[in-house]
KEKE-3310 file (N, C-alpha, C; in steps of 0.2 Angstrom, whole numbers, plus 5000, padded with zeros to 4 digits):
npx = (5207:5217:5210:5196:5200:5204:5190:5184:5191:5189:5176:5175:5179:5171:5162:5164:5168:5156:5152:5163:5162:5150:5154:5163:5151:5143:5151:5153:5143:5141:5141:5149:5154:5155:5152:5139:5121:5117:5127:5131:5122:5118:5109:5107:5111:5119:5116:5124:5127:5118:5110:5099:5079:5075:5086:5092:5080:5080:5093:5091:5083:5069:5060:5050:5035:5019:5010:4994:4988:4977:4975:4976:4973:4976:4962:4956:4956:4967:4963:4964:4959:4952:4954:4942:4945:4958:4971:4986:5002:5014:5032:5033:5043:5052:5045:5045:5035:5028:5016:4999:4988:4972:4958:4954:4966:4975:4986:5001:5011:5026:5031:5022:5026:5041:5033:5029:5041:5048:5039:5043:5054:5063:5066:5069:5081:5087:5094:5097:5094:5084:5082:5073:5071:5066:5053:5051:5051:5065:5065:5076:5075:5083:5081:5083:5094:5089:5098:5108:5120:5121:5130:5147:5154:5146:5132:5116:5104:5087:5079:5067:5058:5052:5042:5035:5028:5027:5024:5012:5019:5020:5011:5010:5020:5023:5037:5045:5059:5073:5092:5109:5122:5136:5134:5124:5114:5095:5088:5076:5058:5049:5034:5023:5021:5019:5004:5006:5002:4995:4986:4986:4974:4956:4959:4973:4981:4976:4977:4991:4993:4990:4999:5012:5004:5003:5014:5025:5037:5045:5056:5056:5049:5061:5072:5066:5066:5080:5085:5079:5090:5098:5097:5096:5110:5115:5110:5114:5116:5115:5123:5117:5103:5104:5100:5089:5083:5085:5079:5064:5061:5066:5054:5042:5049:5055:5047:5040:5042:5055:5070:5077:5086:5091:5088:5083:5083:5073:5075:5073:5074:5067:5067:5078:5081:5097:5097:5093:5097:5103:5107:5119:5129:5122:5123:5139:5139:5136:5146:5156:5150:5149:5162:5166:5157:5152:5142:5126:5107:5108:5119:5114:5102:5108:5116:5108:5099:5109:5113:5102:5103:5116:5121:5111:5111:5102:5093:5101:5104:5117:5124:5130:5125:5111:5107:5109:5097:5087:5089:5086:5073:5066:5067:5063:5049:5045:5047:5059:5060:5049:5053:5064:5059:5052:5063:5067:5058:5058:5072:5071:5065:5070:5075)
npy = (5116:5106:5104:5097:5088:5080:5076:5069:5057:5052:5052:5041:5032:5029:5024:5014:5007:5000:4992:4982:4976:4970:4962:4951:4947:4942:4932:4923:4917:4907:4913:4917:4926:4943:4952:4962:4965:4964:4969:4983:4991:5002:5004:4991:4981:4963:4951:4945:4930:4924:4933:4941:4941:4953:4962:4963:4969:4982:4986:4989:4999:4997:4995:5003:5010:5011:5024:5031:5048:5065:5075:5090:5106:5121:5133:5144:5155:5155:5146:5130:5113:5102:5084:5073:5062:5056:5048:5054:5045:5041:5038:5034:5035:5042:5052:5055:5058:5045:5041:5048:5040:5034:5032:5020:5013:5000:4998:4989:4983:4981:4973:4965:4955:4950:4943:4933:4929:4924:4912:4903:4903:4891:4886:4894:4905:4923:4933:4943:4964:4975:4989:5006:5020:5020:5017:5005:4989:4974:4957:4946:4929:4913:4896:4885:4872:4871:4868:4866:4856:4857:4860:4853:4861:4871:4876:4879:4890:4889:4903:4913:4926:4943:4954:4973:4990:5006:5016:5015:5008:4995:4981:4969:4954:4936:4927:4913:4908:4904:4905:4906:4903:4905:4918:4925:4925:4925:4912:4908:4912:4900:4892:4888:4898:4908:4916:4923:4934:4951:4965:4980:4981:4979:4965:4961:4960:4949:4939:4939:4936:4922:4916:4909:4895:4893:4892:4882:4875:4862:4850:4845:4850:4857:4850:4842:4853:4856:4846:4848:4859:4852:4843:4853:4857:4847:4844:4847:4862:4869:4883:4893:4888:4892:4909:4909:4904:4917:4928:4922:4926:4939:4943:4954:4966:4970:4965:4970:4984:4997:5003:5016:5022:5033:5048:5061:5057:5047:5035:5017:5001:4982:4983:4972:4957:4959:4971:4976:4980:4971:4961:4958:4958:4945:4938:4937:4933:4920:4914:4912:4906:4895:4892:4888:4876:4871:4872:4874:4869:4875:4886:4896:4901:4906:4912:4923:4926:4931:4945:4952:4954:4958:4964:4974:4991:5003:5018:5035:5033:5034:5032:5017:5010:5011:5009:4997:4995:4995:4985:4973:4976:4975:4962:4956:4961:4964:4969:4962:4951:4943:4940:4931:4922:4915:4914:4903:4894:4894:4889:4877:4873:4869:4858)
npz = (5023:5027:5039:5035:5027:5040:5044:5034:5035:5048:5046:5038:5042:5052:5046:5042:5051:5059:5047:5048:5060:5057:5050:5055:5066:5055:5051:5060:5060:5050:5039:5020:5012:5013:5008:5005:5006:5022:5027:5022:5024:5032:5042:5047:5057:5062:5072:5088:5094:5109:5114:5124:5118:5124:5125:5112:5104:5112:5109:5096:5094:5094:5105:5108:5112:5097:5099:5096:5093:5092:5079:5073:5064:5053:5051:5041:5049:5058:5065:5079:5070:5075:5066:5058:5053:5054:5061:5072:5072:5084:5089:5106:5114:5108:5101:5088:5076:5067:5055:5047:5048:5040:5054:5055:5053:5061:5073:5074:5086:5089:5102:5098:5089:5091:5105:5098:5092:5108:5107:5101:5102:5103:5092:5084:5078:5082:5067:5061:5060:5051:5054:5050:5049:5060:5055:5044:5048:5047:5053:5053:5056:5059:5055:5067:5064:5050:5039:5024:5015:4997:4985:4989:5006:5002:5008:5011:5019:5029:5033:5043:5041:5047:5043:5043:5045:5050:5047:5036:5023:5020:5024:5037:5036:5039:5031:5023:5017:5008:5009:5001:5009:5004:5000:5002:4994:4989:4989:4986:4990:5002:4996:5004:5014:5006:5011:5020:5026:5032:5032:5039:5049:5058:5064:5065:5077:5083:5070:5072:5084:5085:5078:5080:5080:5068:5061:5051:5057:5055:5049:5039:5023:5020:5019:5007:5000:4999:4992:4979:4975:4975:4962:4954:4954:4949:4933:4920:4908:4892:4884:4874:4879:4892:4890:4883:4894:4903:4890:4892:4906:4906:4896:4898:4899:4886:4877:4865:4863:4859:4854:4851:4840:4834:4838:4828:4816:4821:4820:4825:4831:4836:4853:4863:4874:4878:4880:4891:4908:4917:4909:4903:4915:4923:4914:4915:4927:4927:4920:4929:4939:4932:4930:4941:4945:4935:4923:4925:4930:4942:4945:4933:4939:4953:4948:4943:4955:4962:4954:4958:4974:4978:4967:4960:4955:4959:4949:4950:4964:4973:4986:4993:5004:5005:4992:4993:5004:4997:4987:4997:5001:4990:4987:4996:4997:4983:4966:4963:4971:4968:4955:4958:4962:4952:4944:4949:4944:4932:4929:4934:4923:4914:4899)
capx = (5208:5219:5203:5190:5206:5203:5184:5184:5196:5184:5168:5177:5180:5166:5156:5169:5169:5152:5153:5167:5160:5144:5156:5164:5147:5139:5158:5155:5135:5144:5141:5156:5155:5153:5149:5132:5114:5118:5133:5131:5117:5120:5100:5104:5113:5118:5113:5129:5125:5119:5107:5090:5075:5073:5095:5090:5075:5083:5098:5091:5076:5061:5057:5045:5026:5018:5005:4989:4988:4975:4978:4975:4976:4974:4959:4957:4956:4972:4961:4965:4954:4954:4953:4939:4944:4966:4976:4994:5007:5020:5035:5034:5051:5056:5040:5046:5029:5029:5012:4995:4986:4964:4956:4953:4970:4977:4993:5004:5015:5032:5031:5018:5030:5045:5031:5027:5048:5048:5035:5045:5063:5068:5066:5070:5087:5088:5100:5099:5086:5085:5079:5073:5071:5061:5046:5049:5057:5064:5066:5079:5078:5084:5073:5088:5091:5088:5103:5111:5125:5118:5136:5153:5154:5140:5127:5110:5100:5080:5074:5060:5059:5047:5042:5030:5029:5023:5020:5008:5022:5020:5007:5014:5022:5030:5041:5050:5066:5080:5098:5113:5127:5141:5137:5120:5109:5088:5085:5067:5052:5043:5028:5019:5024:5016:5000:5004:5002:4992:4985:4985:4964:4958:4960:4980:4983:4973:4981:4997:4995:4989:5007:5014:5000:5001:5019:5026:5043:5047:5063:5053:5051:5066:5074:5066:5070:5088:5084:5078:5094:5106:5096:5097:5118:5117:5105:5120:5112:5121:5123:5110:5097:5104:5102:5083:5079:5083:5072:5058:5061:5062:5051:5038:5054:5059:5042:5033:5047:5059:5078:5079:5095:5094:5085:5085:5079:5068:5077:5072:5072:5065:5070:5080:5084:5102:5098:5094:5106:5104:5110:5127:5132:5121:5129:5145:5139:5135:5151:5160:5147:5150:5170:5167:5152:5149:5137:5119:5101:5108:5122:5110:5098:5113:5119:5103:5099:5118:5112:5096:5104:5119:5124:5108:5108:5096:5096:5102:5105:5124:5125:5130:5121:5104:5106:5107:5093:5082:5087:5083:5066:5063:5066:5058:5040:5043:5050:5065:5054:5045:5060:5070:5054:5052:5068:5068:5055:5061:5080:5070:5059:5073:5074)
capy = (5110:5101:5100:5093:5080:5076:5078:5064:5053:5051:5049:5034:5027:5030:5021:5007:5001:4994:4985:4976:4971:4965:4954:4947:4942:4936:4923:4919:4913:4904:4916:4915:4931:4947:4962:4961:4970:4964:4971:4987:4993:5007:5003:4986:4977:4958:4952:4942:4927:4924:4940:4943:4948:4961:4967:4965:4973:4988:4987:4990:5002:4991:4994:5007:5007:5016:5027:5038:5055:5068:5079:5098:5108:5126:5133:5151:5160:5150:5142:5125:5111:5092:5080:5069:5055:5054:5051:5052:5039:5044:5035:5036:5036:5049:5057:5053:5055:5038:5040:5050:5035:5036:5028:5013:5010:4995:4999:4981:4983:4977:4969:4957:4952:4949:4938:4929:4926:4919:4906:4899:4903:4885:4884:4901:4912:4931:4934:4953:4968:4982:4995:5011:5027:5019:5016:4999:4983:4971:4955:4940:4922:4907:4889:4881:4862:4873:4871:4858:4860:4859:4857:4853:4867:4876:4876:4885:4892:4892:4909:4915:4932:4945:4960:4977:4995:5008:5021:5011:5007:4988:4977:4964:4948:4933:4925:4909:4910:4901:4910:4904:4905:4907:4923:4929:4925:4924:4908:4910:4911:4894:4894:4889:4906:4914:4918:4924:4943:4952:4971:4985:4981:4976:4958:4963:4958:4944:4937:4941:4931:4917:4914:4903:4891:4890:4892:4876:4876:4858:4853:4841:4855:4860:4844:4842:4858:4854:4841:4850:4864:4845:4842:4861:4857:4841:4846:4851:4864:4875:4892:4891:4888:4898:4914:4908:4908:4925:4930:4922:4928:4946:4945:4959:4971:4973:4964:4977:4990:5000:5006:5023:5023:5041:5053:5066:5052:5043:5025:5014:4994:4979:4980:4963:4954:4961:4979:4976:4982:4966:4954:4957:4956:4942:4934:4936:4929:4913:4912:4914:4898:4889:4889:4884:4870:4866:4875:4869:4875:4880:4890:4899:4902:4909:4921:4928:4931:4936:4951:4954:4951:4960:4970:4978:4998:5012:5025:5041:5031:5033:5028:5008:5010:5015:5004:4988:4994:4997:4979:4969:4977:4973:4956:4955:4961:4969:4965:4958:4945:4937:4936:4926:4915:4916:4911:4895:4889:4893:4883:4870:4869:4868:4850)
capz = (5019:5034:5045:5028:5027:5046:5044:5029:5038:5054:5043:5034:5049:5058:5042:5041:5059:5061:5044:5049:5065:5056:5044:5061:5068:5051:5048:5065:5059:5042:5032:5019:5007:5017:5006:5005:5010:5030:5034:5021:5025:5040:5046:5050:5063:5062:5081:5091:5098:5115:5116:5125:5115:5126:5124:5103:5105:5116:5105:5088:5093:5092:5113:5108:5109:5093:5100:5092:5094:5089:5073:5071:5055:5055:5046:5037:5052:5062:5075:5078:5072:5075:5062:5063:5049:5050:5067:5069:5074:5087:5094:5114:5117:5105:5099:5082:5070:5062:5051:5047:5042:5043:5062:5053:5052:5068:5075:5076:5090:5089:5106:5097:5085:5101:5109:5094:5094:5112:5110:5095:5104:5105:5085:5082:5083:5079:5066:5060:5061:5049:5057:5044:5048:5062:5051:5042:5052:5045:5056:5050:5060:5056:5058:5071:5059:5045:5033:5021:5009:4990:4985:4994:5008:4999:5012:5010:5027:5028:5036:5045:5039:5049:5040:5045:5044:5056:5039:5031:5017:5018:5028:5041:5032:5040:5024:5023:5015:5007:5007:4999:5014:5001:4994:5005:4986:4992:4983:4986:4996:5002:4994:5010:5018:5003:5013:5029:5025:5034:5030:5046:5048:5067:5066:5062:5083:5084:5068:5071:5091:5083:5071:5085:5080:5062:5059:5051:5056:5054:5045:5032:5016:5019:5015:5000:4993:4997:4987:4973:4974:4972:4957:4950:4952:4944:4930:4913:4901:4888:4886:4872:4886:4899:4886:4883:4900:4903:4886:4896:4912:4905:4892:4898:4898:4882:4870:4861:4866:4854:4853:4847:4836:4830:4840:4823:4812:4821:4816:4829:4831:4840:4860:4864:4881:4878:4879:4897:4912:4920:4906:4903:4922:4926:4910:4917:4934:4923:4918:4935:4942:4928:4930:4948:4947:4930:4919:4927:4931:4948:4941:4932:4946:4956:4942:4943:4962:4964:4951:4961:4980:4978:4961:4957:4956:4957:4944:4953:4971:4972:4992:4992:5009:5000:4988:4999:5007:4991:4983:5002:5002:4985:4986:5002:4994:4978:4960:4966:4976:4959:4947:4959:4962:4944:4940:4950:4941:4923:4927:4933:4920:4906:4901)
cpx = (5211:5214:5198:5195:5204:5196:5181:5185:5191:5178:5171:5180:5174:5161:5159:5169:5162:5150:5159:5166:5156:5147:5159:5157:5145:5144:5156:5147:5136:5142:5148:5157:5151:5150:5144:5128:5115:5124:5136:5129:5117:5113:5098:5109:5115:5119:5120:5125:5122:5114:5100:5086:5073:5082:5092:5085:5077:5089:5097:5082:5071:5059:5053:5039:5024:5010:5000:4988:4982:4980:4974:4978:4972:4970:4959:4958:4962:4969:4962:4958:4956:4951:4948:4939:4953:4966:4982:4998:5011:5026:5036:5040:5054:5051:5041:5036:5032:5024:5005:4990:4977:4962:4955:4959:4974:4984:4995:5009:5021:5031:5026:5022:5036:5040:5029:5034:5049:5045:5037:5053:5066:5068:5069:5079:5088:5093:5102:5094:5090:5082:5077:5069:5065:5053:5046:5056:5058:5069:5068:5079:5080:5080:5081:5088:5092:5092:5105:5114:5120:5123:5139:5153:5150:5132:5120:5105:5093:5080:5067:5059:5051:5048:5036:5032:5024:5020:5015:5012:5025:5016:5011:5016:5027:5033:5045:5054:5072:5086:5105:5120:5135:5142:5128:5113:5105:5089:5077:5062:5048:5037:5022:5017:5016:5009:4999:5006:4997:4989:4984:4976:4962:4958:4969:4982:4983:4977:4986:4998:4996:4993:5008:5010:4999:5009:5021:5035:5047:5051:5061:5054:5057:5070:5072:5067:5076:5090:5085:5084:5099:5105:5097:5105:5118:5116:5109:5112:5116:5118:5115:5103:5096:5100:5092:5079:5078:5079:5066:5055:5062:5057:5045:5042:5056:5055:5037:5037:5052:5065:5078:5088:5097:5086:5079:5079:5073:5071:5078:5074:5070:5070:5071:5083:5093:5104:5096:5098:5108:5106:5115:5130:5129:5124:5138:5146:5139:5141:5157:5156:5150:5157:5170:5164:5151:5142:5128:5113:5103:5114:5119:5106:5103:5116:5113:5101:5106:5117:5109:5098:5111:5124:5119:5108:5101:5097:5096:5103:5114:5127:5124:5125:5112:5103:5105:5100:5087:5082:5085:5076:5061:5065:5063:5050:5039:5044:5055:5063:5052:5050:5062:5065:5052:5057:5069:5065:5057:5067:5076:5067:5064:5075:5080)
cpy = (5104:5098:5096:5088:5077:5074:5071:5058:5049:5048:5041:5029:5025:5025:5014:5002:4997:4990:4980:4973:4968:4959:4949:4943:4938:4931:4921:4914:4908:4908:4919:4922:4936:4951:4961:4967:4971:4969:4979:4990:4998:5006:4995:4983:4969:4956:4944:4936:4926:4927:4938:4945:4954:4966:4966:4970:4980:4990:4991:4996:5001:4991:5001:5005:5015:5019:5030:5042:5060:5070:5086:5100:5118:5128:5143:5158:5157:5147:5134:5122:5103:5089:5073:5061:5053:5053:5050:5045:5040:5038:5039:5037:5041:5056:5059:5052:5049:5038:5046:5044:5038:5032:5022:5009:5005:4997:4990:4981:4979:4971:4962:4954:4949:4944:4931:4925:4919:4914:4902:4899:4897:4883:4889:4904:4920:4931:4941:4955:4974:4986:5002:5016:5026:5017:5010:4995:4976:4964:4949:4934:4918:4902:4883:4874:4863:4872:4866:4860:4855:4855:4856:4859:4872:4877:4885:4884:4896:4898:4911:4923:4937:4952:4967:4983:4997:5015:5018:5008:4999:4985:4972:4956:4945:4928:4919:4908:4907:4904:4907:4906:4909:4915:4927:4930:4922:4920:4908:4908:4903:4896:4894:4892:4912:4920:4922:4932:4944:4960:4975:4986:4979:4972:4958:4960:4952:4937:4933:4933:4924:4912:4908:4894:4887:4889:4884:4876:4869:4857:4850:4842:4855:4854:4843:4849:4857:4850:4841:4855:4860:4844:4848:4859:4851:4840:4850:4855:4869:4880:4893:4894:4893:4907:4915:4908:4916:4929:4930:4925:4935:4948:4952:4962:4973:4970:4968:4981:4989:5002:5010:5024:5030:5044:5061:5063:5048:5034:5023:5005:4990:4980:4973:4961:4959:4967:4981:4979:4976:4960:4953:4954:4950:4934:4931:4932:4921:4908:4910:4905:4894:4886:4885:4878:4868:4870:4871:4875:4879:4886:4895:4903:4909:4914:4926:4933:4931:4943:4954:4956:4957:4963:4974:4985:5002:5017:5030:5041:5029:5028:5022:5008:5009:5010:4996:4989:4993:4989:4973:4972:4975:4965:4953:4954:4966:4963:4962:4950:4939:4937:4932:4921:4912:4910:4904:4891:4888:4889:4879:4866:4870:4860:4850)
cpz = (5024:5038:5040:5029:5031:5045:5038:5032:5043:5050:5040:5039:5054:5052:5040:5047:5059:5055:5047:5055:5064:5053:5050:5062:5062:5048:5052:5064:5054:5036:5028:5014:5011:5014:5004:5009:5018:5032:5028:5022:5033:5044:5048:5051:5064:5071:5084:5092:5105:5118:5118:5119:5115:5124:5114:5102:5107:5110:5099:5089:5093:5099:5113:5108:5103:5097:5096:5096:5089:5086:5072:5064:5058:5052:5045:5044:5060:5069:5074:5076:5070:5068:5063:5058:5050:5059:5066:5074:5077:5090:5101:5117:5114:5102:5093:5077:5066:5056:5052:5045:5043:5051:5059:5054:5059:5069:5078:5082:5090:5094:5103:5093:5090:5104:5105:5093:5098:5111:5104:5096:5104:5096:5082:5081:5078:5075:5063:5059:5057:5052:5051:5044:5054:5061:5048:5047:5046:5049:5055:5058:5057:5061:5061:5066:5054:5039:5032:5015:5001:4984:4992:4997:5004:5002:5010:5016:5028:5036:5037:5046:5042:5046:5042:5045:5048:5051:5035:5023:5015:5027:5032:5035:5036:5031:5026:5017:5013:5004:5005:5006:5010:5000:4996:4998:4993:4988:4983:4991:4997:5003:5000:5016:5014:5007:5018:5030:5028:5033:5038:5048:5056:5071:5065:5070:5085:5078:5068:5081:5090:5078:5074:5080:5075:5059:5058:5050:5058:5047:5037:5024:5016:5016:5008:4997:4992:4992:4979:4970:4971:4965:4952:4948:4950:4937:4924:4909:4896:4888:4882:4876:4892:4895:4885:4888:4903:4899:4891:4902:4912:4900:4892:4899:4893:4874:4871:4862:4859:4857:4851:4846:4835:4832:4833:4818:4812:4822:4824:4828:4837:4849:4861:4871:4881:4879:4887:4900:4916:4917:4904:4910:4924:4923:4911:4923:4934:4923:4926:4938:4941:4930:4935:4949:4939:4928:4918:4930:4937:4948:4940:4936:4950:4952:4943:4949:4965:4958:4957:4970:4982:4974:4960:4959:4953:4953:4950:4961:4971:4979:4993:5000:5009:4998:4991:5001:5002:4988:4990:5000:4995:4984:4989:5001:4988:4972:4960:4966:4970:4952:4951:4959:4957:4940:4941:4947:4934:4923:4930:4928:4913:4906:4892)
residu = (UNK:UNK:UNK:UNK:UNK:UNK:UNK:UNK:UNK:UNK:UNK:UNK:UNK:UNK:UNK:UNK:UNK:UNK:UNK:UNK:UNK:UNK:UNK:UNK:UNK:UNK:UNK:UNK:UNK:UNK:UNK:UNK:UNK:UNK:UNK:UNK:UNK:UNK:UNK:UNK:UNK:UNK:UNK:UNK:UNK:UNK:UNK:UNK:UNK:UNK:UNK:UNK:UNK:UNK:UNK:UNK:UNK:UNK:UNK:UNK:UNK:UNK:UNK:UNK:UNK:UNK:UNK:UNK:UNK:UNK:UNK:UNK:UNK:UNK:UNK:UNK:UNK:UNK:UNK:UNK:UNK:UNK:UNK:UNK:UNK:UNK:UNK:UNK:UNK:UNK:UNK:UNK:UNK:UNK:UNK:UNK:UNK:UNK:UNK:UNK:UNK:UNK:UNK:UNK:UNK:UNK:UNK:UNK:UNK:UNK:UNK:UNK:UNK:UNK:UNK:UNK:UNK:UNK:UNK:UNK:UNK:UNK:UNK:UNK:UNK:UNK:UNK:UNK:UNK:UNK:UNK:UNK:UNK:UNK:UNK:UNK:UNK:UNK:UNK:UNK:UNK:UNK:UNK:UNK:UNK:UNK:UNK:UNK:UNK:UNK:UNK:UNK:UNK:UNK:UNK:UNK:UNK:UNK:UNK:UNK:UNK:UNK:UNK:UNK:UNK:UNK:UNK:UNK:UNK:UNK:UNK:UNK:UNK:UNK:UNK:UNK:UNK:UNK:UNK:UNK:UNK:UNK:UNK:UNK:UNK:UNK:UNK:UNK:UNK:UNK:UNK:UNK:UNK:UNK:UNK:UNK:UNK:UNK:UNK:UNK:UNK:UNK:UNK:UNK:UNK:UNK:UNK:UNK:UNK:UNK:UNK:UNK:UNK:UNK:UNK:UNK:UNK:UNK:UNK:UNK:UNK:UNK:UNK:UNK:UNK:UNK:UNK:UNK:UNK:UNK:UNK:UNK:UNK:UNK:UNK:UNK:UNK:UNK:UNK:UNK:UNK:UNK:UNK:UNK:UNK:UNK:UNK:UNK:UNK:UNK:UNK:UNK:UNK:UNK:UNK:UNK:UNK:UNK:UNK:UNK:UNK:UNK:UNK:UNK:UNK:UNK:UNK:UNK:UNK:UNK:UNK:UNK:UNK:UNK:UNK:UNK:UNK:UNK:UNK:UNK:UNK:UNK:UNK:UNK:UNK:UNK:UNK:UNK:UNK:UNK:UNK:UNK:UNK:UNK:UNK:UNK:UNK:UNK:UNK:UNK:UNK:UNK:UNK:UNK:UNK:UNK:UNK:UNK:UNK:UNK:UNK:UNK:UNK:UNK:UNK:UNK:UNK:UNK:UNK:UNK:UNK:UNK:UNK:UNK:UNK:UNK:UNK:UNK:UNK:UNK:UNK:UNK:UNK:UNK:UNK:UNK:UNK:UNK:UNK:UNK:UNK:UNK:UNK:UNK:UNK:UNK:UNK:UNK:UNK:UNK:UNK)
# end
């Protein structure tokens, strides 16, 4: 029982220290609310100032090349036989299987992403890398210029978000990015990012060289969104509205859909926005804004992706670890991603 005690003790130690070294670097970047997806998340690393791309790169495991390798299978008579349609995926440094995908499939190389970095380093600065399970990256910069408070001391910080997977379990994406510094909320993707996805196909190298070229990383948008974030907190709405936005915003969650009251019975009624798991809490986040800024679209907006960003759970994902990792990736390129982009248009479009 003594040694479990000590054997506890160590692991809560050992899971405790490199968050609080992340929440150091990420104060020392202005970020103002630490507990969040960055610095719970055991598979991702906020990056010190200072650092090479090759010491980042080395540091966080990304100094691999993804190899092809033949594939064998045994057949009825255990003789080995090659595969003439799959190959596999290896890391070279650990010999780590990363995928079976078909030969058709292009391997992206990190290092092209890292050269796509350097040639934009004077615009650029690394600010953290999820690493996961070595098979998805996910690669946070900021656009140096980028950031302008919204409110008093309430700064918000455009990102250039690199995204790619060596499992096939999402295709390369660069993403531009607005994050609330206060409290680490993704206010949402710029629309003129939207397109810069690319699928694992044999143009994916070529593409990907040619980023440098197309990236628009002048500060110009960005200004005006800040623009548009003033108007959000200047913009009074009541509750009323706020209550309707949400209806709209979830309305394919819960129209056309039933409540079973009585199992036995049968007695059912209408599914209503309130039967949600996200409308009480983001309700309550409404509330919490509101005392502090004044009951406004941007208020709203922020109760939402403060559910989405860092409250939401997984059914049957107990580990806060996990779950950080599961609500980044879905906001990154899932459902997460289109409500918040969603939402910004429905609080702006209450009038």
């Amino acid at each position: 029982m003594e040694n479990q005690l000590i054997i506890d003790s160590l692991n809560k130690l050992y899971d405790q220290k490199p968050t609080e070294e992340k929440k150091v670097i990420a104060s020392s970047q202005g970020w103002q609310n630490l507990n969040n997806n960055e610095t719970t998340y055991k598979g991702s690393k906020v990056i010190a100032p200072g650092q090479t791309l090759n010491q980042i790169w080395q540091d966080n495991g990304l100094d691999f090349e993804a190899k092809p390798t033949k594939i064998y299978y045994k057949d009825h008579n255990e003789k080995l036989i090659e595969t003439t349609e799959y190959q596999g995926i290896i890391n070279s440094k650990t010999g780590q299987l990363l995928n079976i995908p078909k030969n058709s499939y292009t391997i992206l190389q990190l290092e092209s992403i890292k050269k796509v970095i350097e040639q934009v380093r004077d615009y650029l600065a690394v600010e953290s890398i999820m690493n996961i399970d070595s098979k998805r990256f996910v690669i946070n910069t900021y656009i140096k210029g980028c950031i302008g408070d919204v409110l008093k001391d309430d700064p918000i910080k455009r990102r250039c978000t690199f995204i790619t997977s060596m499992d096939s379990s999402v295709g390369f994406t660069l993403a531009l990015l607005d994050f609330r510094m206060f409290c680490f909320n993704q206010m949402n993707q710029v629309k003129q990012s939207q397109n810069m996805s690319f699928k694992h196909t044999a143009s994916i190298p070529y593409l990907v060289e040619r980023l440098p070229r197309a990236l628009d990383l002048t500060k110009h948008s960005f200004k005006e969104d800040i623009e548009t974030f003033k108007f959000m907190a200047r913009k009074e709405i009541t509750e009323q509205q706020a209550k309707e936005t949400l209806k709209r915003l979830f309305e394919n969650e819960y129209k056309n859909k039933v409540v079973i009251l009585n199992r036995r019975t049968k007695e059912q009624r209408e599914k209503n926005v309130y039967d949600l798991v996200q409308t009480k809490p983001i309700l309550d986040n409404l509330k919490v804004e509101a005392d502090q800024n004044g009951l406004t679209q941007y208020s709203l907006h922020n109760a939402i992706t403060n559910y989405y960003c860092n409250q939401q759970q997984s059914k049957n994902i107990k580990c806060p670890s996990e779950a950080s990792r599961i609500r980044t990736e879905s906001n990154l390129y899932g459902k997460g991603k289109n409500i918040i982009d969603r939402s910004k248009e429905l609080c702006l479009s209450i009038r």
